[in-house]
PAFI-389017 format. One record per atom (N, C-alpha, C): y, x, z. Coordinates in steps of 0.001 Angstrom, whole numbers, padded with zeros to 6 digits, always signed. Layout:
YXZ...
//
This chain:
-030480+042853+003273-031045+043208+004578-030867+042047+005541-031855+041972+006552-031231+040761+007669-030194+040824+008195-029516+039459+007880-028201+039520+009041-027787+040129+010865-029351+040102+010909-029363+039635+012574-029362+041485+012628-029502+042559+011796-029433+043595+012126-028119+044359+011165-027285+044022+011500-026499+044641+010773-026080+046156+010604-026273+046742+008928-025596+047854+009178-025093+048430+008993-024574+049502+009612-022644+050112+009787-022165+050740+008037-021479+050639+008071-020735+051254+006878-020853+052165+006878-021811+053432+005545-021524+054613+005745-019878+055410+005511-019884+056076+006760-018479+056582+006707-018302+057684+005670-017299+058143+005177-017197+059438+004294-017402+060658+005463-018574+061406+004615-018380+062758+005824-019802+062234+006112-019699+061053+006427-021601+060707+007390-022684+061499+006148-023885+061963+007397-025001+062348+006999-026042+061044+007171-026562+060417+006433-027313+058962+006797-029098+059482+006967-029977+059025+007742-031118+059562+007879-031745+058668+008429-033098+058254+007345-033831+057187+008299-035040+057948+008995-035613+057577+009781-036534+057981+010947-037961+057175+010789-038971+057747+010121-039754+056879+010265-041235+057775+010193-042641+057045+010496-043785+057904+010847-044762+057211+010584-046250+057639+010601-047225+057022+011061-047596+055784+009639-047625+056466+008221-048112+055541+007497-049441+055479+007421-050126+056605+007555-051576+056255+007523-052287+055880+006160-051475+056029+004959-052029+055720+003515-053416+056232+003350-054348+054953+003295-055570+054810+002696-056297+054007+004204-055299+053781+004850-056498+053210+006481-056606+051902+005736-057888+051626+006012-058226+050074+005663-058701+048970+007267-058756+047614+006757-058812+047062+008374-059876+046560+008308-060914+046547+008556-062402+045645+009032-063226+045967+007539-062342+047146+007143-063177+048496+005506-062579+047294+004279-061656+046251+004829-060728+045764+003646-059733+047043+003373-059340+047193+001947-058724+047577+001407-057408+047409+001427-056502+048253+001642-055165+047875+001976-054107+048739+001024-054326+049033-000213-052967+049624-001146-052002+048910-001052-052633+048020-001837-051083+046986-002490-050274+046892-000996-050685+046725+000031-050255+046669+001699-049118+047813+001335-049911+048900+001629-048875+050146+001344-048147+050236+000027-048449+049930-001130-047492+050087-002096-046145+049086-001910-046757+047971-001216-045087+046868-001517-044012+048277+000021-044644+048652+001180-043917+048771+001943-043419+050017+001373-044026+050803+000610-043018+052369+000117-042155+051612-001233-042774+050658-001962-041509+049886-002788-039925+049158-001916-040355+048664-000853-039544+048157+000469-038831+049446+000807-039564+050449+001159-038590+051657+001992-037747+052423+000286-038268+052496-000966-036974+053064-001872-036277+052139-002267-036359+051510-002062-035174+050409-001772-033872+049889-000788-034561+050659-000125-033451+050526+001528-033194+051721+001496-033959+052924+000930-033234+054290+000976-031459+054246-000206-031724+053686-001083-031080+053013-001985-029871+052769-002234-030226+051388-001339-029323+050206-000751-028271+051117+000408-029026+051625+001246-028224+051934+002610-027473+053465+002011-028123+054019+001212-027020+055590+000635-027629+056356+001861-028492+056475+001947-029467+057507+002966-029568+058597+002107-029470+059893+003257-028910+061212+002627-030826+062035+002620-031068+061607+003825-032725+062179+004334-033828+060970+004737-034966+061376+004335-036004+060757+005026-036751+061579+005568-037113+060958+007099-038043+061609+007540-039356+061079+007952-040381+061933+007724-041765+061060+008061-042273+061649+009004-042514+061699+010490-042878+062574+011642-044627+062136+011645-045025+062575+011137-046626+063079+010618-047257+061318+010695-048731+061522+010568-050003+060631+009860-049420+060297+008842-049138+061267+007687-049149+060405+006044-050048+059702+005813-051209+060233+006235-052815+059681+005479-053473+059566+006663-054100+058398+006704-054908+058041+007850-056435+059286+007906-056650+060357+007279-057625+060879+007267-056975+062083+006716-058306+063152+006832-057913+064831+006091-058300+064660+004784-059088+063986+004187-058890+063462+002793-059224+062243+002490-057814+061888+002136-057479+060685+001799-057989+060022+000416-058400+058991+000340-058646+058471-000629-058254+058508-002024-058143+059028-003061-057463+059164-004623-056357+057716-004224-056510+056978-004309-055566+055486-004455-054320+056251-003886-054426+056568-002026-053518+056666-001497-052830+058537-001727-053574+059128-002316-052838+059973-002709-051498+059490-004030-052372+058666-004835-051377+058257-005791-049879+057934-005532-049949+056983-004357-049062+056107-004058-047950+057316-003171-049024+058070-002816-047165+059304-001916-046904+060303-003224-047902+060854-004075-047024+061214-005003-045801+060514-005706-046439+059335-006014-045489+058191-006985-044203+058057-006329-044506+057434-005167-043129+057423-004193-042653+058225-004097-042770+059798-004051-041883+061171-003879-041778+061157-005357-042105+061257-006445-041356+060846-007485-040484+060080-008068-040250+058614-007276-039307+058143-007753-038230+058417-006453-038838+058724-005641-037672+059067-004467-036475+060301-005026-037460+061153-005671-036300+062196-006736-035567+061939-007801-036381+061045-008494-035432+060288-009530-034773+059454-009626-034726+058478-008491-033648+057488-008098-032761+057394-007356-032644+059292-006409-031967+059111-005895-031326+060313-005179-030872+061073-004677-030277+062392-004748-030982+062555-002850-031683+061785-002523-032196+061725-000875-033451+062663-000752-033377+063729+000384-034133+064278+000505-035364+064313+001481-035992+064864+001458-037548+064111+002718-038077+065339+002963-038205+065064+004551-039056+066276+005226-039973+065297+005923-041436+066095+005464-042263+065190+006105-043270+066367+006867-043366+066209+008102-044071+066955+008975-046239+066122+009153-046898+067456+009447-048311+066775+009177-048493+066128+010668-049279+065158+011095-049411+064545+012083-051462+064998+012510-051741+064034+013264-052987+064561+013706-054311+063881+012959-053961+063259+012212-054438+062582+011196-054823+063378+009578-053442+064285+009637-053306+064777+007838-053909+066316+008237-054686+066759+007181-055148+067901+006844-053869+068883+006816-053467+070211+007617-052387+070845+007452-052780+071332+005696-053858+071868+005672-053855+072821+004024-053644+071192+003037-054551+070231+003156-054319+069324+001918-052759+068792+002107-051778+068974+003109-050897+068487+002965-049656+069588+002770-049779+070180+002763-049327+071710+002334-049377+072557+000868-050333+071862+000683-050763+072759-000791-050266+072952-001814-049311+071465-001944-047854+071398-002882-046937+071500-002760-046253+072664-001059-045636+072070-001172-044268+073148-001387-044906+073806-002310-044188+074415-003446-043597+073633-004554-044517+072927-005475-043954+072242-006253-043131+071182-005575-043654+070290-004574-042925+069001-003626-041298+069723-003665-041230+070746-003007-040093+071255-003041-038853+071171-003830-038859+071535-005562-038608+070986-006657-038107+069773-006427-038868+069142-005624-038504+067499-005838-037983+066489-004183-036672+068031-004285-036323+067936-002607-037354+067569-001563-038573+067656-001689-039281+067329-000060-039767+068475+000219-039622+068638+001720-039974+069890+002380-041377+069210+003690-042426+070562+003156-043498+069655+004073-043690+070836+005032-044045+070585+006315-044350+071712+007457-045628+071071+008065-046405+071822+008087-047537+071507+008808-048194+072491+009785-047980+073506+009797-048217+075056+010328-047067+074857+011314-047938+076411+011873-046623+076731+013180-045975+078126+012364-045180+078274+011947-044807+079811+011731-044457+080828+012552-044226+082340+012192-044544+083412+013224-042609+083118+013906-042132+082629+012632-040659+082847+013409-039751+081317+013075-039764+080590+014486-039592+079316+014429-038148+078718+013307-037515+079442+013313-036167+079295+011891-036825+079189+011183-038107+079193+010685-038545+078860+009149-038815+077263+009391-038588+076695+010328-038955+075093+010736-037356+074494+010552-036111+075704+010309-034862+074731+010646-034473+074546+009039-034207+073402+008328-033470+072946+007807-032402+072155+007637-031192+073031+006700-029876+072436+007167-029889+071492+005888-029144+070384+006146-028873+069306+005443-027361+068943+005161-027103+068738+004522-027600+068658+002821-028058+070071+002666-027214+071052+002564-027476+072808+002166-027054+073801+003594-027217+074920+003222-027038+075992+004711-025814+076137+004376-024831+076050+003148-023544+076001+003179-022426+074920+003749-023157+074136+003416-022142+072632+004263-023317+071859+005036-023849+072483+006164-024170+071762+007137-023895+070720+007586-024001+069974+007793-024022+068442+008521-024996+068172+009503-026370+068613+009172-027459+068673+010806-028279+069601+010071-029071+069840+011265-029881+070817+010944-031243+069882+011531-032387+070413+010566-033669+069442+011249-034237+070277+011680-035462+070365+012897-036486+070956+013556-037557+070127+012900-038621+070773+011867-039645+069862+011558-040813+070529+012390-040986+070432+013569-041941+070298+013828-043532+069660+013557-044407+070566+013692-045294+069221+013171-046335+068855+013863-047183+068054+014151-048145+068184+015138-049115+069448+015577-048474+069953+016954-049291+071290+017892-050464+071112+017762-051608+071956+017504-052946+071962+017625-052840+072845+018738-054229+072525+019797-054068+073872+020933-053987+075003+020330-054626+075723+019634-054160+076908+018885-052722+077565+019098-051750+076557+019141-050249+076285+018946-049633+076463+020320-050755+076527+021161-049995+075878+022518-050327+076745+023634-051441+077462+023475-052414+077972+024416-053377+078879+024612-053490+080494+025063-055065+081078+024555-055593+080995+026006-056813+080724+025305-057983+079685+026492-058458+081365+027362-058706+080886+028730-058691+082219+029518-060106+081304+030631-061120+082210+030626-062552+082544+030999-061930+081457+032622-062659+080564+032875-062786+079945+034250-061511+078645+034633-060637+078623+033489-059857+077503+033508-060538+076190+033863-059520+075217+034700-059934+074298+035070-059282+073216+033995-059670+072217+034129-059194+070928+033206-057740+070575+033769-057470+070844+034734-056088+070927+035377-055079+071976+034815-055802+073007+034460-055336+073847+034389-054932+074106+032551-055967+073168+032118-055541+073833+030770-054433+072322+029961-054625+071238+030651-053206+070396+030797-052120+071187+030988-052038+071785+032554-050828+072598+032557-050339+073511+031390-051614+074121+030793-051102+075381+029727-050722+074812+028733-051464+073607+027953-050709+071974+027139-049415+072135+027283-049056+071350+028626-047679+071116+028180-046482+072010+028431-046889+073171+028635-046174+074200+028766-046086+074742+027373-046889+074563+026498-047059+075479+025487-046276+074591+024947-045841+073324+024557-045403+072188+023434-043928+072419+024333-043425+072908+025517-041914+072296+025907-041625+074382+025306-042618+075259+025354-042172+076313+024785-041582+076124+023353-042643+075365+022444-042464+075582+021158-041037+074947+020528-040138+074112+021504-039649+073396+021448-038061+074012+021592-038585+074992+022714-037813+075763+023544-037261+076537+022342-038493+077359+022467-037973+078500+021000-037337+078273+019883-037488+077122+019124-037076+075965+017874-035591+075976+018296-035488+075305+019236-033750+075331+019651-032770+076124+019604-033604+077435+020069-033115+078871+020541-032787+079295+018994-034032+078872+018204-033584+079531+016999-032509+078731+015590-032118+077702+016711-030807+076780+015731-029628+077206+016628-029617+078484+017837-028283+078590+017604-026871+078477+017370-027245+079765+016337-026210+080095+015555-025676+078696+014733-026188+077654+014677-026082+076371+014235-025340+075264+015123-025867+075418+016613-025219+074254+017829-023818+074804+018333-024012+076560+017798-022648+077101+018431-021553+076511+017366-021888+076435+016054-020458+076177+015119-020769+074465+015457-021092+073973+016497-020603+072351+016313-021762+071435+015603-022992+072074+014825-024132+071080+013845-024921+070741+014353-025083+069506+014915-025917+068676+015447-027851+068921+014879-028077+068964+016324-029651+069387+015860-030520+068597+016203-031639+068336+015047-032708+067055+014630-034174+067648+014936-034922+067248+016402-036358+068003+016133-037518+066769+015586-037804+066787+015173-039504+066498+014700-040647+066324+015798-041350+064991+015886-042852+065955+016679-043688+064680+016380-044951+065360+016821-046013+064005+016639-047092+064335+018084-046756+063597+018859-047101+063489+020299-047087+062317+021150-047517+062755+022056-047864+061671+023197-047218+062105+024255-045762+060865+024627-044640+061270+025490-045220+059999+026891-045057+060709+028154-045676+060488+029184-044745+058845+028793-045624+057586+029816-044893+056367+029757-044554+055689+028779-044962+056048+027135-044773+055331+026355-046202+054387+026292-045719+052925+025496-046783+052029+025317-047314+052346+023991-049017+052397+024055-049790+052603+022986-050360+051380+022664-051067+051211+021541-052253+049964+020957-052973+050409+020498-053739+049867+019616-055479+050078+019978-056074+050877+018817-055176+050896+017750-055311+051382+016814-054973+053299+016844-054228+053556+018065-053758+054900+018001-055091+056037+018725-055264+056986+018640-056000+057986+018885-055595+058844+019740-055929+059184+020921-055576+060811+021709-055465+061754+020741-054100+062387+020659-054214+063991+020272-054682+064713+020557-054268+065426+022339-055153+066120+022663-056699+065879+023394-057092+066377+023862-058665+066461+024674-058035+065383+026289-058805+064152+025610-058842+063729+027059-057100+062727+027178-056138+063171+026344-054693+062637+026700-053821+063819+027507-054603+065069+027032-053855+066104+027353-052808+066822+026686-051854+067389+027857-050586+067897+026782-049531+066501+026395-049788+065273+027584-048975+064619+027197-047349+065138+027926-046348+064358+027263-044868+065549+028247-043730+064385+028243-043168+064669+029046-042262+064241+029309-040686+064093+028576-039665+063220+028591-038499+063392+028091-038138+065063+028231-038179+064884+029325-037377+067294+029951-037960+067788+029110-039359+067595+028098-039672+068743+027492-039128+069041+025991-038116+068604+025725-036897+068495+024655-035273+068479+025223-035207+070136+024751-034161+070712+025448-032893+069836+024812-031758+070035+025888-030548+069129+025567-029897+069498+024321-030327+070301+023649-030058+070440+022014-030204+069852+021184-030993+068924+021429-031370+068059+020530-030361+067166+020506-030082+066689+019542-029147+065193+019462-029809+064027+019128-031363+064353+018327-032498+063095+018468-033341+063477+018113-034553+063134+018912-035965+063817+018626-036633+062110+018040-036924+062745+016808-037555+061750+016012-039368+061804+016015-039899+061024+017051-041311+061528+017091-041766+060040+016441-043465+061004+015935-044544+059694+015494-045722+059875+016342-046766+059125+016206-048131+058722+017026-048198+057674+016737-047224+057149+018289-047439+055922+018649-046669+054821+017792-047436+053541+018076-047179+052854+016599-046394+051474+017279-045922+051716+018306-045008+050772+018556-043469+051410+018927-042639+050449+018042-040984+051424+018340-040686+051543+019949-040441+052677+019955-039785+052507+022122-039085+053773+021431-038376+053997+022965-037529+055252+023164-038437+055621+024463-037945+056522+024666-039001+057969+025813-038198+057903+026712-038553+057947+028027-037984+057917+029413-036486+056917+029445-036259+056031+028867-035026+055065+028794-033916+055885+027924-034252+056962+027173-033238+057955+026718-033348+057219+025001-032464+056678+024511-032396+056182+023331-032476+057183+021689-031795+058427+022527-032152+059482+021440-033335+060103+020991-034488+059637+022186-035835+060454+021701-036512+058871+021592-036969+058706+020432-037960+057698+019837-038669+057743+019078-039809+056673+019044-040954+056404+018306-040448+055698+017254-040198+055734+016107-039862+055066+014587-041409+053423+015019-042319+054627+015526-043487+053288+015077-044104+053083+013497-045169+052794+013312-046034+052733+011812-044974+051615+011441-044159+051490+010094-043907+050599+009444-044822+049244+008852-046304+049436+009052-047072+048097+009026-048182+048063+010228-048441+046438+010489-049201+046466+011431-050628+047219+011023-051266+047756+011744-052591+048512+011919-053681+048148+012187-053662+047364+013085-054461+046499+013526-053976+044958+014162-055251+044533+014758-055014+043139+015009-053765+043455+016591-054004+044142+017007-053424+044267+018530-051881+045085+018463-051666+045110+016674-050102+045382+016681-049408+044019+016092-050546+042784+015873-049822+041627+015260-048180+041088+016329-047836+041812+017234-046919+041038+018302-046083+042131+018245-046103+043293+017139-044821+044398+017654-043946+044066+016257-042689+044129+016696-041754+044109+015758-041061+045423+014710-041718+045712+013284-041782+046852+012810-040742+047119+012611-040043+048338+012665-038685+049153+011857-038835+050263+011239-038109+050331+010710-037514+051937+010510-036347+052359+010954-035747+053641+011445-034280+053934+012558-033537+054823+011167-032335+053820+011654-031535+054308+010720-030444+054868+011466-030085+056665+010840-029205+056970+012068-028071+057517+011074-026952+057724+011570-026140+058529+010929-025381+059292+012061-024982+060815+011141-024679+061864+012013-023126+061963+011663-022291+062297+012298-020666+062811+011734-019859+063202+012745-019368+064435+012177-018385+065105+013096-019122+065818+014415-020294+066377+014376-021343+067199+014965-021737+066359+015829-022281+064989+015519-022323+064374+016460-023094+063313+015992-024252+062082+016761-024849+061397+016275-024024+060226+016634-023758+059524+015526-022458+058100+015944-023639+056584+015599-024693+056909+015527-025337+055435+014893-026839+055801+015367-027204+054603+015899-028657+054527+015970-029503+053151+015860-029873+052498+014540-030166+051168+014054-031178+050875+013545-031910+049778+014391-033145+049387+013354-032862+048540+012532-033890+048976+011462-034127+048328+010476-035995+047387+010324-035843+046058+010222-036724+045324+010292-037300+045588+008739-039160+046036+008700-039997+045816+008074-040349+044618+007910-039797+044392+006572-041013+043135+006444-042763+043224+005795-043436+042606+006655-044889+043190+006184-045507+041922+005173-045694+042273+004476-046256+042512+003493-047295+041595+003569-048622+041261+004565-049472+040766+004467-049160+040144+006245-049334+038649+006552-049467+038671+007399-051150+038969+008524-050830+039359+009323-052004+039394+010555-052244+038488+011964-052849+038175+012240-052954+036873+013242-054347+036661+013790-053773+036113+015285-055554+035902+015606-055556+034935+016081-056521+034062+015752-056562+032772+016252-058113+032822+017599-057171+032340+018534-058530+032138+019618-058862+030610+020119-059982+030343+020123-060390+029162+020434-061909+028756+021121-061680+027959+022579-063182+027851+022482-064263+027146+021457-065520+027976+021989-066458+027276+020841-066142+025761+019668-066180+024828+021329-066278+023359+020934-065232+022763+020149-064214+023814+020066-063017+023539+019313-062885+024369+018030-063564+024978+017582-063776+026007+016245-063354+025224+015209-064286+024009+015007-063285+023297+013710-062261+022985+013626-061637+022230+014385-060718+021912+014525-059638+022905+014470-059597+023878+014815-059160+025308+015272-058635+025780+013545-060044+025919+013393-059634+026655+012003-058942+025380+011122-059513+024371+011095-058318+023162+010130-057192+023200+010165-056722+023344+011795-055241+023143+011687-054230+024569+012287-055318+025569+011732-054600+027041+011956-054014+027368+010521-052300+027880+010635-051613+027669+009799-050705+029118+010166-051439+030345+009543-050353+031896+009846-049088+031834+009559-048292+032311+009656-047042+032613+008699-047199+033256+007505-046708+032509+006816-046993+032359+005099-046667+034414+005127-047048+034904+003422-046839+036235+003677-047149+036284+001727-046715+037335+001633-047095+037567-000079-048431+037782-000404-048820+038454+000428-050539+039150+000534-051027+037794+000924-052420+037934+001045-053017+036160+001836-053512+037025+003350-052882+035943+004316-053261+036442+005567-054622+036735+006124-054740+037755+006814-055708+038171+007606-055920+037953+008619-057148+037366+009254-057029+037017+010195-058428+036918+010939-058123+037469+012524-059036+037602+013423-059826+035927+014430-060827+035680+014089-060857+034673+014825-062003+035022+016206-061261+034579+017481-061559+034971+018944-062870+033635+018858-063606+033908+019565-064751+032286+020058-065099+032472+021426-063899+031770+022244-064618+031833+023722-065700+030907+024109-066577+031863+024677-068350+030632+024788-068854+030836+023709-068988+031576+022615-069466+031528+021271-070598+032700+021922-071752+032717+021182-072853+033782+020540-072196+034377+019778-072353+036095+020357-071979+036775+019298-073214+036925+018409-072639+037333+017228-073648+037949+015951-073188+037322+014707-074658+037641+013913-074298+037652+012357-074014+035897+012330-074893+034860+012913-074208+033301+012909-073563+032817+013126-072850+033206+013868-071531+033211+014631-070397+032823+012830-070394+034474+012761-069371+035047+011807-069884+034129+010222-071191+033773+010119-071656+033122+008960-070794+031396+009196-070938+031199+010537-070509+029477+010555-069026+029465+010157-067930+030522+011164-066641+030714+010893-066065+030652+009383-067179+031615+008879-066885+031888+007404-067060+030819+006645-067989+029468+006886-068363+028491+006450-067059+027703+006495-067037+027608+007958-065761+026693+008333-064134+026499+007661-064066+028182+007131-062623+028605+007009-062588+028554+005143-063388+027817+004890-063323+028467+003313-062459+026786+003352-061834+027526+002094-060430+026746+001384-058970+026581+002304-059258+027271+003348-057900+027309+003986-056993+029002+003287-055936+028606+003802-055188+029807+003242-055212+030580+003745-056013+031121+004191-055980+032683+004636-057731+032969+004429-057535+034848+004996-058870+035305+004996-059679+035417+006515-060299+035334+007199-060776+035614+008287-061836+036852+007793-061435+038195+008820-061913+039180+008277-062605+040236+009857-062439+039328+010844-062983+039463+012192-063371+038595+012923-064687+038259+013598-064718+037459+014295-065718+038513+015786-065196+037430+016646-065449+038123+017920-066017+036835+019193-066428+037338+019709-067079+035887+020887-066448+036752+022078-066088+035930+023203-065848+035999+024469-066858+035369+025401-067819+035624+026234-068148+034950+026938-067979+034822+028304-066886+033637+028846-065984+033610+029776-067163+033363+031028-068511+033415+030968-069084+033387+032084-070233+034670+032470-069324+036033+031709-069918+037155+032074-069450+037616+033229-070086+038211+033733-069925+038570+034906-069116+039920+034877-067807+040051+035504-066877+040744+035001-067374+042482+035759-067420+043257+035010-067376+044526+035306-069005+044934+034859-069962+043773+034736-070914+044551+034547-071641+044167+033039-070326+042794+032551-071025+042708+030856-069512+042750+030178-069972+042946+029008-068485+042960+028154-068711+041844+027091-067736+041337+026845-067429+040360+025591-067709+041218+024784-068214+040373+023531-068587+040756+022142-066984+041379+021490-066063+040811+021995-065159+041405+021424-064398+042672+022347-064627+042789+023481-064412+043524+024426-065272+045246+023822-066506+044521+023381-067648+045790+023391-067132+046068+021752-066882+045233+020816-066000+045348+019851-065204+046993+019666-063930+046306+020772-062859+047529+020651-063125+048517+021170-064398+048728+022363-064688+049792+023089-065584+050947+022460-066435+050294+021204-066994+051366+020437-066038+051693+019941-065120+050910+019486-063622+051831+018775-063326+053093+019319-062982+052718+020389-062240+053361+021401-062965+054910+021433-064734+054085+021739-065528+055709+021705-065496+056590+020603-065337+055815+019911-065736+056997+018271-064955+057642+017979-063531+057156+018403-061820+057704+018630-062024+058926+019891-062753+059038+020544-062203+059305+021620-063557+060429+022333-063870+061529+021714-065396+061974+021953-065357+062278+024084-064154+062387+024588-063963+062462+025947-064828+061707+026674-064149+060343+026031-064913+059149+026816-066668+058919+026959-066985+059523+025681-068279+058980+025571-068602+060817+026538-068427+061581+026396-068697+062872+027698-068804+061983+029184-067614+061129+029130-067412+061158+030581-068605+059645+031007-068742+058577+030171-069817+057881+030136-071364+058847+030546-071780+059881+029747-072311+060324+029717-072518+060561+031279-071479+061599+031784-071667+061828+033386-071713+060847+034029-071407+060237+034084-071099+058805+035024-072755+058457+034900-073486+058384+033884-075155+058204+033929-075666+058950+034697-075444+060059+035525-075831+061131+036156-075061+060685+037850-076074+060048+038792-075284+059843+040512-075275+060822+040685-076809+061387+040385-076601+062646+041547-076107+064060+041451-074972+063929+040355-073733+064938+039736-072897+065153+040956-072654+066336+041212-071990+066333+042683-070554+066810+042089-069412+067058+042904-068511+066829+042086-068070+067950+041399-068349+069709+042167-068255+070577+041385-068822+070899+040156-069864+070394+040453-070863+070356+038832-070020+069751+037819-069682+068465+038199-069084+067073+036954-067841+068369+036842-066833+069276+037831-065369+069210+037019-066111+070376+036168-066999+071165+036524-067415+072815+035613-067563+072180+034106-068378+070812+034055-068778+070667+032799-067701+069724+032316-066612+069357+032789-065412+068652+032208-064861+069663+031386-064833+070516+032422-063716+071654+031919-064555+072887+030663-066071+072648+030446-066528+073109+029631-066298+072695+028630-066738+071274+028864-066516+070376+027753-064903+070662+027156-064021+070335+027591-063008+070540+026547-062576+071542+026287-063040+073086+026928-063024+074225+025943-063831+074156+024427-065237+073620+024874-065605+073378+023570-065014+072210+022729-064700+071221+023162-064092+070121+022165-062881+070798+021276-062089+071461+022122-060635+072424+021204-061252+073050+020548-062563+073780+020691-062578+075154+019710-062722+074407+018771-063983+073030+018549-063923+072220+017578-063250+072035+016354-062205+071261+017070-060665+071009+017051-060159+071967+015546-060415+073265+016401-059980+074289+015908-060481+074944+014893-061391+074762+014500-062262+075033+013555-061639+075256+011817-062314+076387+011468-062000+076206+009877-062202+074467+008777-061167+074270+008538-061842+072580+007369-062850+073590+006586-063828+072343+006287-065032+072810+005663-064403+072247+004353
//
């Protein structure tokens, strides 16, 4: 492991538990293919489960970047929960995120079970079916809350004339309830002294996002605050967001963060996994652990007149995979010649260039967008059906303002029922 993170000796008695979220198995980057990406980093994480004598893993939801995931990346979480049972006596609760299908990620997880992993993706009628004690309910050491990502369903019944204000409020009231109740029902657990572990996959007010992450709810609703995780908790292990932070300066509620970069605009975050250990009803350790990735990512920006040169003496940090890499062209034409010359330019250097983007630094700001600007913003829309609603109104002056909130607030009754919908 790196020196520069050293870590603690497991004590006798310690419960060891790493914290981690947001793999996303089968997302590809610019529709490149990314296994081997994910296979070296779940070869990397049973290895450090291993090495370090980790008692639990936890995965706080997006297993799979989609509700059905690709055959490849199904392979690779079976395989890994198979050798995770056979190499090693460590157990895994992995909660569904807003990404994973609750039924496709559920469906085994009867047999999964067998092979110590416990999966929650549902809300159940009586929140103790979410607490698991660790190692066993006989010798407790913590107890986990697997929460798993709230669908409004979970949170809220929608009532005739609600405002968009209003159904935020019922949001985050409904997620600091579910939370509430979860606690209430570990008890009989905080009273004998056993430190309690919740789960979630959310959007905590003030944390930093990147470009690659998605709104949960309608709009960025139902986002909450540190207060809405009662002081029972001893660490709320949440996923989403794909950069590591802690929530309101409170070190016990954190983002693990995706163990590989995602996109080009996570090339500058430093990946971990949290390694915690619990002892004596009490959390005594809280440590990252540095990912090493696998493939490097990088963007090289340069004006036009400097492109050759640019790419000759652009040199990534070396990586096992061959690097990927985004190249910026300020003053460049965007389009297909653009990306044909780059591609010309870059052949026989060591890496791949697998984005290219133009800036044009003499648009006139607010009323044109860079090629790479308009780039991330269709992203953004296709992620985000709110935005393109609220684009929509914004085409409309003479929308007066009661009109625009009636059909805001229509709009995301219908976007939830959506939401909500049977999988086809």
């Amino acid at each position: 492991m790196n020196p520069a993170h050293p870590i603690p000796p497991k004590r006798k008695g310690a419960l060891r538990v790493v914290h981690t979220a947001d793999w996303h198995l089968g997302k590809p980057l610019a529709d490149l293919d990314r296994t081997e990406d994910f296979r070296r980093f779940l070869a990397f994480l049973l290895e450090t489960l291993i090495a370090t004598q980790v008692d639990a893993l936890l995965v706080a939801g997006d297993v799979f970047d989609g509700a059905t995931p690709p055959k490849a990346a199904e392979r690779l979480y079976y395989d890994f929960l198979s050798a995770l049972y056979r190499e090693t006596s460590c157990e895994a609760v992995i909660t569904a995120g807003n990404h994973d299908s609750p039924s496709q990620l559920e469906a085994p997880k009867t047999l999964l079970g067998v092979l110590r992993t416990r999966v929650t993706a549902t809300v159940p009628a009586d929140k103790a079916e979410w607490l698991i004690p660790l190692p066993s309910a006989e010798n407790a050491a913590l107890v986990v809350a697997a929460v798993p990502f709230l669908r409004e369903r979970d949170l809220r019944t929608g009532r005739l004339g609600q405002s968009a204000a209003e159904i935020e409020r019922d949001l985050r009231e409904g997620i600091r309830a579910r939370y509430r109740e979860t606690a209430e029902a570990a008890a009989d657990w905080t009273r004998r002294g056993v430190p309690l572990l919740a789960m979630g996959h959310l959007t905590a007010l003030g944390s930093a996002v990147s470009e690659s992450e998605r709104e949960i709810h309608v709009g960025g609703l139902g986002q909450v605050g540190a207060d809405a995780f009662p002081g029972e908790f001893s660490y709320v292990a949440l996923g989403h967001l794909h950069r590591p932070q802690s929530v309101g300066g409170l070190d016990h509620i954190r983002y693990s963060g995706s163990p590989l970069a995602l996109s080009f605009g996570e090339v500058a975050d430093a990946k971990e996994l949290r390694l915690l250990d619990f002892e004596d009803g009490a959390l005594r350790s809280s440590v990252a652990l540095p990912v090493p990735q696998p493939r490097t990512l990088a963007v090289l920006k340069t004006p036009a007149a400097g492109l050759k040169t640019a790419l000759a003496d652009f040199q990534p940090q070396p990586s096992e995979l061959t690097p990927w890499v985004e190249v910026v062209v300020e003053g460049g034409l965007p389009g297909a010649e653009l990306y044909e010359e780059v591609q010309e330019l870059a052949k026989g250097r060591p890496f791949q260039v697998v984005k290219v983007s133009a800036e044009n630094a003499a648009a006139r700001p607010g009323l044109e967008l860079t090629d790479r600007q308009a780039d991330q913003e269709a992203e953004d829309l296709l992620s985000d059906p709110k935005a393109v609603f609220q684009r929509r109104l914004d085409a409309e002056p003479d929308l007066d303002a009661g009109s625009r909130a009636a059909l805001e607030t229509a709009f995301a009754e219908l976007y939830n029922r959506y939401l909500e919908a049977p999988e086809q």
